[in-house]
PDB file as gemmi writes it, atoms N, CA and C in Angstrom:
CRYST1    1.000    1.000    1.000  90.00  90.00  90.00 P 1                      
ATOM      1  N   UNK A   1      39.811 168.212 142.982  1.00  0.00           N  
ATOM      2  CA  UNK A   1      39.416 168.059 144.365  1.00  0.00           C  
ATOM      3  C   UNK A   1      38.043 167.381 144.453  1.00  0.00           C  
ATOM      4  N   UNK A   2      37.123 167.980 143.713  1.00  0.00           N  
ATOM      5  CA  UNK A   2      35.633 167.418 143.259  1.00  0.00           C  
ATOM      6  C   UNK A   2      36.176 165.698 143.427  1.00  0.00           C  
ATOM      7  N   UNK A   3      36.739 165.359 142.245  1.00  0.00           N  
ATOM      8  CA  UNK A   3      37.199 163.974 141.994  1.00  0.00           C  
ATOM      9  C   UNK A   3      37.220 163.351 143.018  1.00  0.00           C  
ATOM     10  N   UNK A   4      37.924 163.475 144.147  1.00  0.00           N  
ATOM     11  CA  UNK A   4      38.767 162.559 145.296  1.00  0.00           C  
ATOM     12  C   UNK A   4      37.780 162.669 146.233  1.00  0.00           C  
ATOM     13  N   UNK A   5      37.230 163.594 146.328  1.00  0.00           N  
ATOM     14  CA  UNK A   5      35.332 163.676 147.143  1.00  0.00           C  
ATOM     15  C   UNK A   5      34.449 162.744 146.633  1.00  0.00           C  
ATOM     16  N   UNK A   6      34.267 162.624 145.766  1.00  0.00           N  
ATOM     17  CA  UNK A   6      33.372 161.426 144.815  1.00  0.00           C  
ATOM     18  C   UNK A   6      33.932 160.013 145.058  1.00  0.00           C  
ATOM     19  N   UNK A   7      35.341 159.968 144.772  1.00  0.00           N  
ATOM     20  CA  UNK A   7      35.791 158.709 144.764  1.00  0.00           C  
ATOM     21  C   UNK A   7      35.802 158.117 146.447  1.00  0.00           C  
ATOM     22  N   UNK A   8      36.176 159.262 147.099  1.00  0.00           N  
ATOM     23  CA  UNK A   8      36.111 158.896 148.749  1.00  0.00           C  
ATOM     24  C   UNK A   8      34.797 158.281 149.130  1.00  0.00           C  
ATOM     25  N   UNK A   9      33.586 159.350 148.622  1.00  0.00           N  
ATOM     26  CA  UNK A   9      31.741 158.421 148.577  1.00  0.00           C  
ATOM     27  C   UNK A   9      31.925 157.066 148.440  1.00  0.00           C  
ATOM     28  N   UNK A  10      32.335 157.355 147.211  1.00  0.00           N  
ATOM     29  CA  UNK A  10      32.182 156.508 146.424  1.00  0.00           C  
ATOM     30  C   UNK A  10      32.852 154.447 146.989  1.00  0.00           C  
ATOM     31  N   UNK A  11      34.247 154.960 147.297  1.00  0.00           N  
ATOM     32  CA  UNK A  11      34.848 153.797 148.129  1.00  0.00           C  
ATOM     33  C   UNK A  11      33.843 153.320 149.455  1.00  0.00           C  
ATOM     34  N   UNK A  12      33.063 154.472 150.601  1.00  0.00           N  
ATOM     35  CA  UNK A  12      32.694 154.120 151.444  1.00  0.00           C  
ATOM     36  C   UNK A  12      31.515 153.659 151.527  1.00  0.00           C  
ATOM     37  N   UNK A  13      30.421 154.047 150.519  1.00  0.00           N  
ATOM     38  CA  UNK A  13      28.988 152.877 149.860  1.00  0.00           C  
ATOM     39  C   UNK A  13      29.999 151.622 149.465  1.00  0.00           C  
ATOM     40  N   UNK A  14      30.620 151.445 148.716  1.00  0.00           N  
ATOM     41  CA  UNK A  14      31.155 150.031 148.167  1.00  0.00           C  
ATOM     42  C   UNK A  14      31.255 149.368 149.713  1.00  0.00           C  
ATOM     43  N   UNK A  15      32.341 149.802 150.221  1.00  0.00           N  
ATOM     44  CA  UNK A  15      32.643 149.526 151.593  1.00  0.00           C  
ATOM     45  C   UNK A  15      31.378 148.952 152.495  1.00  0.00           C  
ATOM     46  N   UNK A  16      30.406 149.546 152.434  1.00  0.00           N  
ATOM     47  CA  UNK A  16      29.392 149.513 153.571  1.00  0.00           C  
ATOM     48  C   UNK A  16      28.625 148.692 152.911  1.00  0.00           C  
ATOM     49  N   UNK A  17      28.258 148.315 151.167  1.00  0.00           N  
ATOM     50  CA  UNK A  17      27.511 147.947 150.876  1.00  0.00           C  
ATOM     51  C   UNK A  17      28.431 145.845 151.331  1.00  0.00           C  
ATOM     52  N   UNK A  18      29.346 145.778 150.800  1.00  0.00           N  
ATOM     53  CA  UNK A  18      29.852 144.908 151.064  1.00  0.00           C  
ATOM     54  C   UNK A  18      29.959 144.118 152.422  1.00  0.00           C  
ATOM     55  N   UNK A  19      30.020 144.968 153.409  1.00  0.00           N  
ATOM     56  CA  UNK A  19      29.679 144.416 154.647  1.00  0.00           C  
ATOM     57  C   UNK A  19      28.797 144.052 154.985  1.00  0.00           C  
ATOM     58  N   UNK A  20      27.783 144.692 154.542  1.00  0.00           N  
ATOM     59  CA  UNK A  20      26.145 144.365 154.691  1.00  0.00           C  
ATOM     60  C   UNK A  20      26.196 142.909 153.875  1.00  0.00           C  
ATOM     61  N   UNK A  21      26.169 142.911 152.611  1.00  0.00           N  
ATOM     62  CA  UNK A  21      26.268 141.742 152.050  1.00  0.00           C  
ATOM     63  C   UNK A  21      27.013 139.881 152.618  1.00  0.00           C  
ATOM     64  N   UNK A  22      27.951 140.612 153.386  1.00  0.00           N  
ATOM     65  CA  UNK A  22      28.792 139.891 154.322  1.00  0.00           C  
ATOM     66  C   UNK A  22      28.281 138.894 155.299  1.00  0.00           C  
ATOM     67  N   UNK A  23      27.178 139.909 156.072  1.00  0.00           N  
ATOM     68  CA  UNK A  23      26.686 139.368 157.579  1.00  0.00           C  
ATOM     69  C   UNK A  23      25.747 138.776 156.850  1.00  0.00           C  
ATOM     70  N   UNK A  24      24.922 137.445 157.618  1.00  0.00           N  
ATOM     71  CA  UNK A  24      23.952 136.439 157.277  1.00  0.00           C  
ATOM     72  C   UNK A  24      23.074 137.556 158.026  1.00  0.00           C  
ATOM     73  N   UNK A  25      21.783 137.902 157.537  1.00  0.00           N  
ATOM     74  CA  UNK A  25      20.521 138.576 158.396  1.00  0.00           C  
ATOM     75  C   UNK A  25      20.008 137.312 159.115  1.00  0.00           C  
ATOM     76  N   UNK A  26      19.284 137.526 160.207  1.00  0.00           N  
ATOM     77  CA  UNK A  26      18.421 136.568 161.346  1.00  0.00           C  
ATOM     78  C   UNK A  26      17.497 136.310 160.819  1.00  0.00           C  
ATOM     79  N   UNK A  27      17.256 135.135 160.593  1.00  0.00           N  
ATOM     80  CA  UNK A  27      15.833 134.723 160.553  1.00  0.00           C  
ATOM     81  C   UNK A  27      15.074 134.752 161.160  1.00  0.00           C  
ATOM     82  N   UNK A  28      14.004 135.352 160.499  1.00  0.00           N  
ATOM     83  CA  UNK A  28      12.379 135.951 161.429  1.00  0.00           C  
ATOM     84  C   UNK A  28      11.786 135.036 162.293  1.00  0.00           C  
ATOM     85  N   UNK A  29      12.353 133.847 162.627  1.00  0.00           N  
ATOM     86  CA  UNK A  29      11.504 133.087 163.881  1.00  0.00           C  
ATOM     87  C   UNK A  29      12.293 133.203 165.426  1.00  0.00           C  
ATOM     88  N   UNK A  30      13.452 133.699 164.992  1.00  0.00           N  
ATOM     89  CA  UNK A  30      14.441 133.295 166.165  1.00  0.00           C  
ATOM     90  C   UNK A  30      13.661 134.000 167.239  1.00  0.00           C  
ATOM     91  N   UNK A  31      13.914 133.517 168.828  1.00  0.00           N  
ATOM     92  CA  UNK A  31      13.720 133.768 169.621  1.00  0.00           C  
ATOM     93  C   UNK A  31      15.000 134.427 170.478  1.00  0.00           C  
ATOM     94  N   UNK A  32      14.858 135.934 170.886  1.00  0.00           N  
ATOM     95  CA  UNK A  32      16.006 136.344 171.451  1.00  0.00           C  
ATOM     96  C   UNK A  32      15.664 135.820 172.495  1.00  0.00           C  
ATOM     97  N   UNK A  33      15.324 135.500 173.505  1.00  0.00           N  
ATOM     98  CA  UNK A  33      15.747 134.841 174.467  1.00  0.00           C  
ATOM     99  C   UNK A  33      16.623 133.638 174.440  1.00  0.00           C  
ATOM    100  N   UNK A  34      16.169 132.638 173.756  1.00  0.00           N  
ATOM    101  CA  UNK A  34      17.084 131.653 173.479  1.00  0.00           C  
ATOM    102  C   UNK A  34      18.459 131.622 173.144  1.00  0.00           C  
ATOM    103  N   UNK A  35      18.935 132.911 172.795  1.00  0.00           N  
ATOM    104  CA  UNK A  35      19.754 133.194 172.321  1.00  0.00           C  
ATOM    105  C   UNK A  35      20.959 133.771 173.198  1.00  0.00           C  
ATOM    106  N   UNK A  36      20.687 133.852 174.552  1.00  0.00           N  
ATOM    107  CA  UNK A  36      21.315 134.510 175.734  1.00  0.00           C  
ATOM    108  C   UNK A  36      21.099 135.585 175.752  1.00  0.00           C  
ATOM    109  N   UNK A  37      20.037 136.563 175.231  1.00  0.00           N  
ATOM    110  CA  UNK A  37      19.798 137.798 175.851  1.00  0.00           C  
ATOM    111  C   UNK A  37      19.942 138.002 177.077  1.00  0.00           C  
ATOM    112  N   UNK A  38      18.877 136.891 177.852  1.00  0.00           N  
ATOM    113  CA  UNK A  38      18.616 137.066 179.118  1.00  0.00           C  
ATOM    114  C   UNK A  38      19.456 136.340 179.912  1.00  0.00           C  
ATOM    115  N   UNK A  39      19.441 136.751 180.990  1.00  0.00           N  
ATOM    116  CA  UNK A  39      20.838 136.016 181.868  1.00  0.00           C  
ATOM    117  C   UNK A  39      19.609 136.259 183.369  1.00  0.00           C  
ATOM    118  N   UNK A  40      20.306 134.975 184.306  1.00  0.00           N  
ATOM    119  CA  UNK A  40      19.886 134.746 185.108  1.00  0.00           C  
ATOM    120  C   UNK A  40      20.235 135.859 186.366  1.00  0.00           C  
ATOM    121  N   UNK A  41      19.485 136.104 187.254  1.00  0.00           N  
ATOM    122  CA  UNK A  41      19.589 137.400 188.361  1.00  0.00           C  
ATOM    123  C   UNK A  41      21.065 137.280 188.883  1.00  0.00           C  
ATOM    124  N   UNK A  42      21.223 135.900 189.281  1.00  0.00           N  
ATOM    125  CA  UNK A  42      22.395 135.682 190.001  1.00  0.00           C  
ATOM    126  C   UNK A  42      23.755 136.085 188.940  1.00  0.00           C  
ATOM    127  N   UNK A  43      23.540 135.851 187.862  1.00  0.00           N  
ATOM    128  CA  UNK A  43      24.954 136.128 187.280  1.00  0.00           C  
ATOM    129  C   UNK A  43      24.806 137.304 186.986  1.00  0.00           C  
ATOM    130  N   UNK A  44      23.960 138.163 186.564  1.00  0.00           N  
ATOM    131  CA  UNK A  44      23.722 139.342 186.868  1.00  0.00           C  
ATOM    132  C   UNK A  44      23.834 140.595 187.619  1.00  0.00           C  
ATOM    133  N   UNK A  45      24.249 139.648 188.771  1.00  0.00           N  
ATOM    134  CA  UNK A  45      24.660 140.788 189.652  1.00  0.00           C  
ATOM    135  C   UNK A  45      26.559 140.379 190.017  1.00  0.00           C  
ATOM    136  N   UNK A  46      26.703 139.372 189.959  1.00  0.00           N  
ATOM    137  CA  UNK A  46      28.486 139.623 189.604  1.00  0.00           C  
ATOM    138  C   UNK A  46      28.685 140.082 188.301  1.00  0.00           C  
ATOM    139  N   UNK A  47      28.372 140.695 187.423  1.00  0.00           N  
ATOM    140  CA  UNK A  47      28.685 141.575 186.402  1.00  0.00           C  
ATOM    141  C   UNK A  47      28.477 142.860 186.460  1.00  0.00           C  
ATOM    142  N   UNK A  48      27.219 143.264 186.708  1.00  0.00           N  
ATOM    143  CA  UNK A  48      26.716 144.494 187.084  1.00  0.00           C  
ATOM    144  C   UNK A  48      27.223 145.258 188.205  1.00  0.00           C  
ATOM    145  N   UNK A  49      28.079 145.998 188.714  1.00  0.00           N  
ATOM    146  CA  UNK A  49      28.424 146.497 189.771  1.00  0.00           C  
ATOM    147  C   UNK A  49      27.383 147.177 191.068  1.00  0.00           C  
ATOM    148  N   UNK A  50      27.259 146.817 191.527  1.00  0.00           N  
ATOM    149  CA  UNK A  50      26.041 147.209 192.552  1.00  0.00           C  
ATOM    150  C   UNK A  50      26.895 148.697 193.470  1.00  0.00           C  
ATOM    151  N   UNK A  51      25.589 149.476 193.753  1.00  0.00           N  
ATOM    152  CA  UNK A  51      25.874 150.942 194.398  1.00  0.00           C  
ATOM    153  C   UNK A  51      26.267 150.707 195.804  1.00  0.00           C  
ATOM    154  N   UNK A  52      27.395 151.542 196.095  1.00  0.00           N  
ATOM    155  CA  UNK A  52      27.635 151.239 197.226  1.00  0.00           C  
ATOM    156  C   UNK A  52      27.182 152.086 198.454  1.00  0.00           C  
ATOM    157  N   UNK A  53      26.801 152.213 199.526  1.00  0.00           N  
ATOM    158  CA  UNK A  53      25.892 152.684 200.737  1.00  0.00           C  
ATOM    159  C   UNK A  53      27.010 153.422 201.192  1.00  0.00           C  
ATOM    160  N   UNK A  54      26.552 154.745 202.099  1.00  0.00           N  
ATOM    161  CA  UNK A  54      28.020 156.062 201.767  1.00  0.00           C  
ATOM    162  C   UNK A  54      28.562 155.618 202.864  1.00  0.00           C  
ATOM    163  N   UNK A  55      28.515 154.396 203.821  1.00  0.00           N  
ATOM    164  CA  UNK A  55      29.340 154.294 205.338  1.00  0.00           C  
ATOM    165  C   UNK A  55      30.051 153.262 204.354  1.00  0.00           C  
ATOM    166  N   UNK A  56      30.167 152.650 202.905  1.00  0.00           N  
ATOM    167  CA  UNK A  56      31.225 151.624 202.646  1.00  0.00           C  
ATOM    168  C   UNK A  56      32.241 152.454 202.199  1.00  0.00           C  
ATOM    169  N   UNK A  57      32.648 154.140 201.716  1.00  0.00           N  
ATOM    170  CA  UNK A  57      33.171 154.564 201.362  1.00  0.00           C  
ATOM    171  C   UNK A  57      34.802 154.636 201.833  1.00  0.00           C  
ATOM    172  N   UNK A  58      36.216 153.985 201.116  1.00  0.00           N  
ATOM    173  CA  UNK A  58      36.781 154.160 201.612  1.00  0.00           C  
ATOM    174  C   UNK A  58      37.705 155.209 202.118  1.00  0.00           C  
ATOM    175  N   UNK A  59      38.406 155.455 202.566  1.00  0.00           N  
ATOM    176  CA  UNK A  59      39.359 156.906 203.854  1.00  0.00           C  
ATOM    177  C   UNK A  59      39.764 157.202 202.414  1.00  0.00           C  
ATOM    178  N   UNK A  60      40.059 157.128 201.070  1.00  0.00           N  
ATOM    179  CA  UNK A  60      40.532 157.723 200.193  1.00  0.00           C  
ATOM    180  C   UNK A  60      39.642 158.452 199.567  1.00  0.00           C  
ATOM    181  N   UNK A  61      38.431 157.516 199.163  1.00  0.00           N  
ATOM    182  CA  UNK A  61      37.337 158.399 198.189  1.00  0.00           C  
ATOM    183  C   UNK A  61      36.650 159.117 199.054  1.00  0.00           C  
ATOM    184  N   UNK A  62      36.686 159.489 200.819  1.00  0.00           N  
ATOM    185  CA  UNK A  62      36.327 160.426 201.420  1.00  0.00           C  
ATOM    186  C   UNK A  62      37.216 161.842 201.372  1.00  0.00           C  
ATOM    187  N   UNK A  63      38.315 161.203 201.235  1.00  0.00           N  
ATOM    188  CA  UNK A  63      39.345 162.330 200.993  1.00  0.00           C  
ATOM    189  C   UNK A  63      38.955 163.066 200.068  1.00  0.00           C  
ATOM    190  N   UNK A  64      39.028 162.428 199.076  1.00  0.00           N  
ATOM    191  CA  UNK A  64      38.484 163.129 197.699  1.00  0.00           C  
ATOM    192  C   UNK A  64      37.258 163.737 197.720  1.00  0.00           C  
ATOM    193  N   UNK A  65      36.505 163.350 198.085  1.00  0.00           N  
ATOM    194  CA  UNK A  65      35.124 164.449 198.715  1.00  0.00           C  
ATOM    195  C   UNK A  65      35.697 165.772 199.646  1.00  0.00           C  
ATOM    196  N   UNK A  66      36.835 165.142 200.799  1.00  0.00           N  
ATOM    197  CA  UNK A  66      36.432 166.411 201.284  1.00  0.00           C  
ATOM    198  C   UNK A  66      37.874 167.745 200.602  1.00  0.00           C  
ATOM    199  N   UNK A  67      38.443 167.443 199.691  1.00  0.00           N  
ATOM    200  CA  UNK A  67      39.114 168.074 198.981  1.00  0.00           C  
ATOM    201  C   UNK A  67      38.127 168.989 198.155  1.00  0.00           C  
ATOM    202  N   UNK A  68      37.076 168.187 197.595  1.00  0.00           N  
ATOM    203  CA  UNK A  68      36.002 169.003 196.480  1.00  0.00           C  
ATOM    204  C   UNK A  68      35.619 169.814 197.585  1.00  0.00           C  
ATOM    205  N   UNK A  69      34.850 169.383 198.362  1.00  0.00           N  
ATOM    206  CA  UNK A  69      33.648 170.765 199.082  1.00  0.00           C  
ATOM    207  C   UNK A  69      34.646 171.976 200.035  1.00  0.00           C  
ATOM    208  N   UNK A  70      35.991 171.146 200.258  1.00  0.00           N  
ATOM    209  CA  UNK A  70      36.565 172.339 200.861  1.00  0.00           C  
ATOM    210  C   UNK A  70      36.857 173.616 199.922  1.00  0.00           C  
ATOM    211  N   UNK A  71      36.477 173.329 198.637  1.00  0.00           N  
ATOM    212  CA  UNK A  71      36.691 174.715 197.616  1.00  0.00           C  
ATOM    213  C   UNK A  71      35.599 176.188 198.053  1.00  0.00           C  
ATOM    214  N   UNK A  72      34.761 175.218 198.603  1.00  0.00           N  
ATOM    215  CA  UNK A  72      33.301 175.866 198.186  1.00  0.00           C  
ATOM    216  C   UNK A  72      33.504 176.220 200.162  1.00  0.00           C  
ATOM    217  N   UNK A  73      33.113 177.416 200.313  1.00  0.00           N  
ATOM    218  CA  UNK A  73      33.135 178.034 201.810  1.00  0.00           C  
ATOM    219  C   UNK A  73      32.422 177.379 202.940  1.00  0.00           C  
ATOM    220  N   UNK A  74      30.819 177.292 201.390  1.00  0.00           N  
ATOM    221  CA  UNK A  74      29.475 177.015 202.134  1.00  0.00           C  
ATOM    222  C   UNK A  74      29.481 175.180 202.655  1.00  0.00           C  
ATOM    223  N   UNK A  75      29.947 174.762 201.443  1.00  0.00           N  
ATOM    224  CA  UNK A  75      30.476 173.582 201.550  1.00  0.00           C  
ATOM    225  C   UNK A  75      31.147 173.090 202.528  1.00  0.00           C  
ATOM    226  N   UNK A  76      32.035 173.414 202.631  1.00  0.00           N  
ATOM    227  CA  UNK A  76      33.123 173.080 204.099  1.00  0.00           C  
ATOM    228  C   UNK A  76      32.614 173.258 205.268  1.00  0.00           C  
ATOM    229  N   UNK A  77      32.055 174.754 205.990  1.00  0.00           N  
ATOM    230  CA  UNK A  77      30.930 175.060 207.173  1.00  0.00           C  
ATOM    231  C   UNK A  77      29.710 174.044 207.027  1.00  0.00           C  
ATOM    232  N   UNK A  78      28.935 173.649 205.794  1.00  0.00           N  
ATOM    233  CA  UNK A  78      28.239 172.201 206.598  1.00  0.00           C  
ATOM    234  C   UNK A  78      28.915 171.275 206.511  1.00  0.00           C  
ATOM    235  N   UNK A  79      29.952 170.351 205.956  1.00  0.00           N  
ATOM    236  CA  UNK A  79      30.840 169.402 206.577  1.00  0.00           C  
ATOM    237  C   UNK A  79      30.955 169.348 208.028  1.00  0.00           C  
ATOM    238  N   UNK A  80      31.428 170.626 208.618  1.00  0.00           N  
ATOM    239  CA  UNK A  80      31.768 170.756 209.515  1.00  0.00           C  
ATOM    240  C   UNK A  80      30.718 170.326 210.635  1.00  0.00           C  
ATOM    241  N   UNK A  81      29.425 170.730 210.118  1.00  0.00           N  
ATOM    242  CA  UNK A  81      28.209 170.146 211.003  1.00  0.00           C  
ATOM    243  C   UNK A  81      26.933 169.013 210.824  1.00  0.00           C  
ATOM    244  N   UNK A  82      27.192 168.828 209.258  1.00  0.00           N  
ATOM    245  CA  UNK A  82      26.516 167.562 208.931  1.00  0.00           C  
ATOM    246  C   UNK A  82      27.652 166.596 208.305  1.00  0.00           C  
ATOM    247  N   UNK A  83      28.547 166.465 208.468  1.00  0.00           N  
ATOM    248  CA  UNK A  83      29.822 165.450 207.534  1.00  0.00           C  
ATOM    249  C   UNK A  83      29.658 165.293 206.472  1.00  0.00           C  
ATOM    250  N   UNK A  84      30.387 165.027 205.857  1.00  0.00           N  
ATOM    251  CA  UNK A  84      31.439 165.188 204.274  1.00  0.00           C  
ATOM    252  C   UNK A  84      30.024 164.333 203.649  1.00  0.00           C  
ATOM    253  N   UNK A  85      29.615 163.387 203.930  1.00  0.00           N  
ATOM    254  CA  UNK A  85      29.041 162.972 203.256  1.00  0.00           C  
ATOM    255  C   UNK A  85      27.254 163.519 202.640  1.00  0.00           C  
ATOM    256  N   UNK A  86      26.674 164.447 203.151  1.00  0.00           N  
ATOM    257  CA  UNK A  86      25.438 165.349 203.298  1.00  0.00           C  
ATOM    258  C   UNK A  86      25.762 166.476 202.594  1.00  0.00           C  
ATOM    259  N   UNK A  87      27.079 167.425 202.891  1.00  0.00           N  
ATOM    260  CA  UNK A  87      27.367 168.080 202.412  1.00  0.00           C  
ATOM    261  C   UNK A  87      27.803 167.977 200.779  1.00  0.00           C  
ATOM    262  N   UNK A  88      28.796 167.029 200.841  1.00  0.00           N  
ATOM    263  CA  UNK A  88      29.025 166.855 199.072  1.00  0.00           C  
ATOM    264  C   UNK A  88      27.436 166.347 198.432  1.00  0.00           C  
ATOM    265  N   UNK A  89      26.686 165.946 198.914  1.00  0.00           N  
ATOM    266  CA  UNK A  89      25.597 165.329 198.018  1.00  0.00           C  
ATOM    267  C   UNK A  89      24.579 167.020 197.780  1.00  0.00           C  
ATOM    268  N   UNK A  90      24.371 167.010 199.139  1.00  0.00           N  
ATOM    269  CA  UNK A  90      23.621 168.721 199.241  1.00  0.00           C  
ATOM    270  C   UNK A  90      24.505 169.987 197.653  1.00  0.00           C  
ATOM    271  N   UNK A  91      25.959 170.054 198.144  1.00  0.00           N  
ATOM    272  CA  UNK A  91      26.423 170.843 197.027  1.00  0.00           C  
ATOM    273  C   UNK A  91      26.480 170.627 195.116  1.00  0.00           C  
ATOM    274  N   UNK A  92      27.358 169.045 195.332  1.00  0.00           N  
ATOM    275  CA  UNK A  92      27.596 168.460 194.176  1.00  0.00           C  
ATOM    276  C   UNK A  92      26.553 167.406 193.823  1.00  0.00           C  
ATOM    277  N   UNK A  93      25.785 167.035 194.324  1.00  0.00           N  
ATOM    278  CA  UNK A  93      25.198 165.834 193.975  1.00  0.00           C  
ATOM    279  C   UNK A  93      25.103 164.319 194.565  1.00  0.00           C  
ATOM    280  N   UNK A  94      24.929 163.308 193.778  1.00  0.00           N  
ATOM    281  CA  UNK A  94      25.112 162.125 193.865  1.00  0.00           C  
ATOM    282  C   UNK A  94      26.751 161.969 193.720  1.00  0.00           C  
ATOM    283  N   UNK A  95      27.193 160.911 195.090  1.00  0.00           N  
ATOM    284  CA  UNK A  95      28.524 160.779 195.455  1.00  0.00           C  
ATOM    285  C   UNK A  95      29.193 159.697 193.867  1.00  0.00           C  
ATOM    286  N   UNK A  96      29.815 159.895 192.786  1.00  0.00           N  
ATOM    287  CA  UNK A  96      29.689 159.430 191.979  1.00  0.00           C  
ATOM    288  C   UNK A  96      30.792 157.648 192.366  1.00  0.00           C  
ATOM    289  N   UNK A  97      31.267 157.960 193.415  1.00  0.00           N  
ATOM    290  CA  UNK A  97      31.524 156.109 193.340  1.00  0.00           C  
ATOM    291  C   UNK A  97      31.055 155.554 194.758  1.00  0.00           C  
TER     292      UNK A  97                                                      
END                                                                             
C-alpha cells in the first residue's frame, strides 16, 4: 500500500514538474497593459453586468421575494406596509438579482 502512495507522489511531481517545464515563463520587461489587461470603460460595461435599481425588478423575481418573506410573520406584516421590496432587504438583505 506504502508502494502505490509513493508511486502516486511520485507520478504527480513528474506530472507538475513537466508542465512547468512546458509553459515559456514571461519575460521581465513585458508590460501587462499592453497585453490586454486593461480594457476600455465602454467594453467594460457590456461584459460586466451592471446592478439593477429595485423598480426594474421583474413581476417574477418579485414573486420570489414575496414567497421568501411570507415565511417569516414579521416579514409579511411590513410588506404589507412598506412593500416587498424594504421588507426583504430589512429581513434578508441585499435583493440578490
Amino acid at each position: 500500500m506504502k508502494t502505490v502512495a509513493i508511486l502516486a507522489l511520485c507520478f504527480l511531481v513528474v506530472i507538475c514538474v513537466a508542465s512547468d517545464a512546458a509553459t515559456d515563463p514571461q519575460p521581465a520587461g513585458d508590460n501587462p497593459a499592453e497585453e490586454g489587461l486593461f480594457v476600455e470603460r465602454e467594453q467594460a460595461s457590456t461584459v460586466v453586468r451592471q446592478k439593477r435599481a429595485a423598480g426594474q425588478l421583474s413581476l417574477v423575481q418579485l414573486e420570489s421575494l414575496r414567497e421568501v418573506c411570507e415565511a417569516n410573520v414579521a416579514c409579511e406584516h411590513m410588506m404589507d406596509i412598506n412593500g416587498i421590496i424594504a421588507a426583504y432587504t430589512a429581513y434578508y438583505g441585499p435583493i440578490p438579482y
